[in-house]
Structures are given as C-alpha cells and as structure tokens.
N, C-alpha and C positions, 0 to 999 in steps of 0.2 A: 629493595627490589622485589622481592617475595611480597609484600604489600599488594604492591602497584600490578602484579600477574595477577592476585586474586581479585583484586577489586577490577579487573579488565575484564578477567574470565566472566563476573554479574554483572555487568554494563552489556555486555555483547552474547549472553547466552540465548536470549530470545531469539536473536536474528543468526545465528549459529543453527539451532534448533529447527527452524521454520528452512531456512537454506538443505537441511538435511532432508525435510519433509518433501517441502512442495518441487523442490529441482527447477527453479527456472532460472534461464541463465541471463545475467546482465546485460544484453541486449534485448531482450525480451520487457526488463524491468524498463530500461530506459523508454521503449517506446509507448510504456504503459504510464511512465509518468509525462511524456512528453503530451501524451491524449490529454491527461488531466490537464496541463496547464493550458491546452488548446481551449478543453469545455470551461475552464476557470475564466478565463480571457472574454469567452462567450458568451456566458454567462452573469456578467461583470452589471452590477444595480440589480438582480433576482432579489426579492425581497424573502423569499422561501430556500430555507438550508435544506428542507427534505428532499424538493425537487429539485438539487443540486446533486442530492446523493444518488439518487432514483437516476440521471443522465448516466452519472458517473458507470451505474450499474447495468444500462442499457447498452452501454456503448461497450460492453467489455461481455456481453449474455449469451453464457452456454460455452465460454473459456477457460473458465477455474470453477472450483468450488464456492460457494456463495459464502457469502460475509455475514456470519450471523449479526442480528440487528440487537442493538442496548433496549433494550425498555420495553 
C-alpha cells in the first residue's frame, strides 16, 4: 500500500504543483480545452504544426502567462 502512495505521489506531483501555482479552476480548464478541440476540428488537413500552435496561442492572448517555446 505504501508503494502504490509513493508511486501516486510522482505521477501526480507536476499537476498538483502547477494547480498550486496557476489557480484556475475546472471550469475554466474545460472551456479552454473545449476551444482546443473547436480549432483542432477546424483546422483538420493544416499541413503546418506551428501554425496550429500559433492559433492555439492567439485564441487564448493576454489570459495567462505564455508558454515558453522548445527550441
């Protein structure tokens, strides 16, 4: 039993962490993914991933803090 709490605790401490930080609450989330899958749907044959992310980021500009970029 002891196992399976610590191995639960590293699975979920990112999303524990970040809950602590940013504070927004699950409805907020939901209509943030519900967006995504709107532009995903709309988006649907875009042959460009950047300009998927670039919508993603427009549609959501000057409501949180920005997403630092990989690369």
């Amino acid at each position: 039993m002891m196992k399976f709490a610590k191995s639960q605790n590293d699975h979920y401490r990112d999303g524990i962490t970040n809950a602590g930080i940013y504070h927004i609450r699950t409805s907020v989330l939901e209509g943030i993914n519900n967006k995504i899958k709107v532009l995903k749907r709309v988006a649907y044959g875009y042959r460009d991933l950047d300009y998927f992310f670039l919508r993603i980021r427009s549609a959501f500009r000057g409501k949180f803090t920005p997403i630092p970029t990989i690369g």
